[in-house]
Every structure is written in structure tokens, then in C-alpha cells.
N, C-alpha and C positions, 0 to 999 in steps of 0.2 A: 101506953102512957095515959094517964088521968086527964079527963078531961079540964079538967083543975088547971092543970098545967100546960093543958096548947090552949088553955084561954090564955094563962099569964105571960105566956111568951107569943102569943099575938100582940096582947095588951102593950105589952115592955115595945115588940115593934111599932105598933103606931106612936107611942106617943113619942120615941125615938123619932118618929117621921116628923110629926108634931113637932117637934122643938129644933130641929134642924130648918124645916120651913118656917120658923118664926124667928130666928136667928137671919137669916138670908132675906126675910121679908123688913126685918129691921136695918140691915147693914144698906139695901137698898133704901128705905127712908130716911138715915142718915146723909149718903149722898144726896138726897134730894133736898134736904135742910140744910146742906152747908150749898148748895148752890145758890137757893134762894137767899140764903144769908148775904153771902157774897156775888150778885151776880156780876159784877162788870169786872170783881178781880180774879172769878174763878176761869183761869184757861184751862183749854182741853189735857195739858200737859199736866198742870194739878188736879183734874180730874181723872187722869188718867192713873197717880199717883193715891189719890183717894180712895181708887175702884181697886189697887192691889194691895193697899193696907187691909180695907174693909175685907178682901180675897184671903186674907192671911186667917186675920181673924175666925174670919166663917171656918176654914180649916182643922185652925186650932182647937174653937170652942167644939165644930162638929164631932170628930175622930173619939172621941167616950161613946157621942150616940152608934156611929158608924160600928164598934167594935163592939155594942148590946144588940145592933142588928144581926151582926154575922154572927153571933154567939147565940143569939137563939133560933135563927133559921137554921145554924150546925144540929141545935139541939132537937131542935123539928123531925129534922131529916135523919138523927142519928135514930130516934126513938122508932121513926117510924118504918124504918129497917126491923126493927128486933120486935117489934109488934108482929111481923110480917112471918 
């Protein structure tokens, strides 16, 4: 394989890494801005409710980065079989 190419599918994973932990790092400061907003109405049980919307979320948006990870670790490891 070109080096071209286990740069660009390094590339593709981090920034896959990237935007997964920036996703995750924002759905936690949401929870923290709606506590502060609310603090005397927000109980544990609507934060409890908040943390598995926000869990949904992170899920949904993640699973595109998740499935350019596995697709170029596949393609990593496929390539560097037939190199071999």
C-alpha cells in the first residue's frame, strides 16, 4: 500500500476519534447547562432522563464515525496482508 494511503486512513481515524470526543464532550456540557439553568427544579430522576437522551444522541451521531473507523483499520490490515 502507498504511503498516501495509510497516511489517509490514519487521517480519516483520528479525526473520526476527534469528532466522536467532541460530540461526547458537548452532550456532557449540555447536561451541565441545563442543570445550572435549572437548579432547584432539576431532580436526579430528570437528570437521569437527560444523561440517556444525551446517550442516545452521542450513539446516533457517533455510528458514521464508528463505521469509517472499522473500515479503515479493515483496510489497514487488509492491505497489509498482501504486502506481506
Amino acid at each position: 500500500m502507498k504511503q498516501t494511503s495509510r497516511i489517509l486512513l490514519f487521517s480519516a481515524i483520528l479525526i473520526s476519534i476527534a469528532a466522536v470526543s467532541a460530540v461526547c464532550w458537548h452532550s456532557v456540557e449540555e447536561i451541565h447547562y441545563l442543570k445550572s439553568f435549572y437548579p432547584g427544579q432539576f431532580s436526579v430522576e430528570e437528570a437521569f432522563y437527560a444523561s440517556a437522551v444525551e446517550l442516545v444522541k452521542i450513539i446516533i451521531i457517533s455510528v458514521p464515525f464508528f463505521l469509517i473507523i472499522a473500515t479503515a483499520l479493515y483496510l489497514l490490515r487488509h492491505f497489509r496482508k498482501d504486502s506481506r
